[in-house]
N, C-alpha and C positions, 0 to 999 in steps of 0.2 A: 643363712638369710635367703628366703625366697626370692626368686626373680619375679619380676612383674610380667604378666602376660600379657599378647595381643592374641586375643579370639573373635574369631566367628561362629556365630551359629543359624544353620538354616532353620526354621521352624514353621510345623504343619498343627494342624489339631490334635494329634496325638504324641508326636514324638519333637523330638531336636536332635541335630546331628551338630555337633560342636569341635571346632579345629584351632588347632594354635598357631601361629606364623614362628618361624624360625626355631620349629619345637620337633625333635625329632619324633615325639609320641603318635600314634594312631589316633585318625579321628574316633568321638565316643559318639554313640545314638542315646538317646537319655529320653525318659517318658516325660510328657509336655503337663506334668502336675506336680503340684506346689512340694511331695513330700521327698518325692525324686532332685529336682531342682533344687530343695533345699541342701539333701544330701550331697549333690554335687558340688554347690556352691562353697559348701565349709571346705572343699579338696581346694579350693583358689585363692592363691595368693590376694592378699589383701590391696588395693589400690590398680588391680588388672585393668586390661581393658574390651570392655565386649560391645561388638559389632551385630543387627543384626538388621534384617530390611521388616519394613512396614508390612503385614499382613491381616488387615482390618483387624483382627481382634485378640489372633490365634497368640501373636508374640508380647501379649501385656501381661500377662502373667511371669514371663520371665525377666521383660526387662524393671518389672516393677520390686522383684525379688531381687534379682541382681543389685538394681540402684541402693536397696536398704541394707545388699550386705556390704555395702562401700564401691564398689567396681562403678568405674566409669564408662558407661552406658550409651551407645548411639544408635539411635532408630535408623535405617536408614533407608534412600526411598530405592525401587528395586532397579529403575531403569537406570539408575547410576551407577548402581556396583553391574549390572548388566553390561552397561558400556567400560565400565573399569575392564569385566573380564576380557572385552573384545581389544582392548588396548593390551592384552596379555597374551594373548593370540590363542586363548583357551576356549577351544570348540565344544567339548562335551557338556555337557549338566547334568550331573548328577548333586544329591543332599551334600556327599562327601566334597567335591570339586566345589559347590558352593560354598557353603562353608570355609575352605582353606582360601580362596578367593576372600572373602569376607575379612579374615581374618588378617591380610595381606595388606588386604583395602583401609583396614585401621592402622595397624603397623605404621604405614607410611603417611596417612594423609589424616587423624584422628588431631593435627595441628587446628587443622582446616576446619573437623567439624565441627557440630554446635552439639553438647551430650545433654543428654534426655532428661529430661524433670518431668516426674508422675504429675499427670493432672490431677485437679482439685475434684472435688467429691459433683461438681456441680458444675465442670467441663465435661466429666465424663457424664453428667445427666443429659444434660446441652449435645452431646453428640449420637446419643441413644434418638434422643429425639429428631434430631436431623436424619439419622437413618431412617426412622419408622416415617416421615414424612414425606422420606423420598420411595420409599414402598407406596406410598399412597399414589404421589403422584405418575408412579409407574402403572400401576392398577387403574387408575383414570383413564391415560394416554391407550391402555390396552382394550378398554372398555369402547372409546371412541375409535378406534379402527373397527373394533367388530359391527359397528350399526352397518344398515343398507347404505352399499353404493352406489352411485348412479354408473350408467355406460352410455354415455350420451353422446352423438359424435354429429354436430350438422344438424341436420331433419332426423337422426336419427333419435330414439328414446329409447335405451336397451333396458331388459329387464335389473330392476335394483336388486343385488346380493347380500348377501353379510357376509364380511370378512375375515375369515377367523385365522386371525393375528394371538398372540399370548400363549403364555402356557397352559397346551389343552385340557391338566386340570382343574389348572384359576378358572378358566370358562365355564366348565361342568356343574364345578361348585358355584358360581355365582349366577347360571341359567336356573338351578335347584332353585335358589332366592327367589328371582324373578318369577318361579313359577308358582310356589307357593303366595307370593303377594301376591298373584293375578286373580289366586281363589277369597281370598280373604276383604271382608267387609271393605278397610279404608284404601284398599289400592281396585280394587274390582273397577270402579268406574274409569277411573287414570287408565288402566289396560284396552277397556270397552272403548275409552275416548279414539287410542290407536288403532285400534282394531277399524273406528268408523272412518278415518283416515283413508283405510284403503290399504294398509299393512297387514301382511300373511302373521296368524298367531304367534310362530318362530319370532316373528321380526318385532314384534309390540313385545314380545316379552323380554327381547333385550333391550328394548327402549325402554322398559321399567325397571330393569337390570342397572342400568346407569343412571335411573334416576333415584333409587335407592344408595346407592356407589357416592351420587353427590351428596345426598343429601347427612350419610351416615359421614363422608368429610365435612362438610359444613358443620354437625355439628361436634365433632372433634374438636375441630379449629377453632372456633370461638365458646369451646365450652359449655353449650345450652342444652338443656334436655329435650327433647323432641315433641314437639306440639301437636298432635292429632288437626288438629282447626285449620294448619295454615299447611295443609295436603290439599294442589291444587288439581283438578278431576281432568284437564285440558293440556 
């Protein structure tokens, strides 16, 4: 009769490193896809227990495999088994030391935790979309640092800048945008409008940079197709 296991496993995009508690065997490295995973999975006692931490997307593939080959399954979050290790007095980090860590960490406390139930087909929609929204709203936030800023101090009026905050490719690629609309019919005027503002070229065409930025979120967000008519020139 097999014994039940407690395991850990670290997991990255490619690979998993996987340890047993009270198992005198050597940690295994195992490739982080489904035919692999499967193959390991038939070598584990039936009703085991697997530990593994949260890593936005990289660890659903096994614990979702796992859960369906019967093994009792716990996500868990990192800064816990993080401070588990430090309550071990275990200084190093490596895949392997994780891992047996992890494995440790269920061992003793898999009482306590809550095991893992695959989301429904329409959580895991529900959270694709909460990421991509929060991409947007980062891309906003990034858009809005790079306009002109003032340097103003007193009596003084220093000359206004742009900021260049973000990742200097997202800029690159989304100044391309902006500059292309500046040439084209229904934005020509909206650019012309900042330009008579009193704004250096550079600086209107990131003002039309993020006015595109908004307007390609608006219609996202409320689902409309894009109206040529209500492009406002000011």
């Amino acid at each position: 009769m097999q014994t039940v296991l407690d395991l850990g496993a670290d997991v990255d995009s490619r690979t998993f490193v996987v340890a047993a508690a009270a198992v005198s065997t050597a940690p295994q490295r195992i490739a982080n896809a489904r035919r692999d995973i499967l193959a390991w999975l038939r070598s584990v006692p039936p009703g085991s227990r697997l530990g593994l931490e949260s890593t936005g997307t990289y660890h659903e593939l096994l614990a979702d495999l796992a859960h369906r080959a019967g093994l009792q399954v716990f996500v868990l979050n990192a800064r816990d088994v993080r401070r588990y290790a430090q309550g071990l007095g275990r200084r190093g980090k490596t895949d392997r030391i994780d891992a047996q860590v992890i494995a440790r960490y269920v061992a003793h406390e898999h009482s306590e935790l809550h095991a893992y139930v695959p989301p429904s087909p329409q959580q895991r929609a529900l959270a694709r979309l909460i990421k991509r929204r929060a991409k947007l709203v980062t891309i906003k936030g990034m858009l809005n640092q790079s306009l002109p800023r003032p340097a103003d101090s007193g009596q003084k009026h220093g000359r206004r800048r742009l900021c260049k905050r973000g990742p200097g490719e997202l800029r690159r690629v989304l100044f391309n945008c902006g500059m292309a609309a500046a040439k084209s019919a229904l934005w020509r005027p909206y650019y012309q409008a900042q330009r008579a503002k009193g704004l250096s070229s550079t600086a209107a065409i990131v003002v039309l940079t993020r006015k595109l930025v908004r307007v390609a979120f608006a219609l996202y967000k409320y689902q409309q197709p894009f109206d040529p008519a209500r492009v406002a020139t000011a």
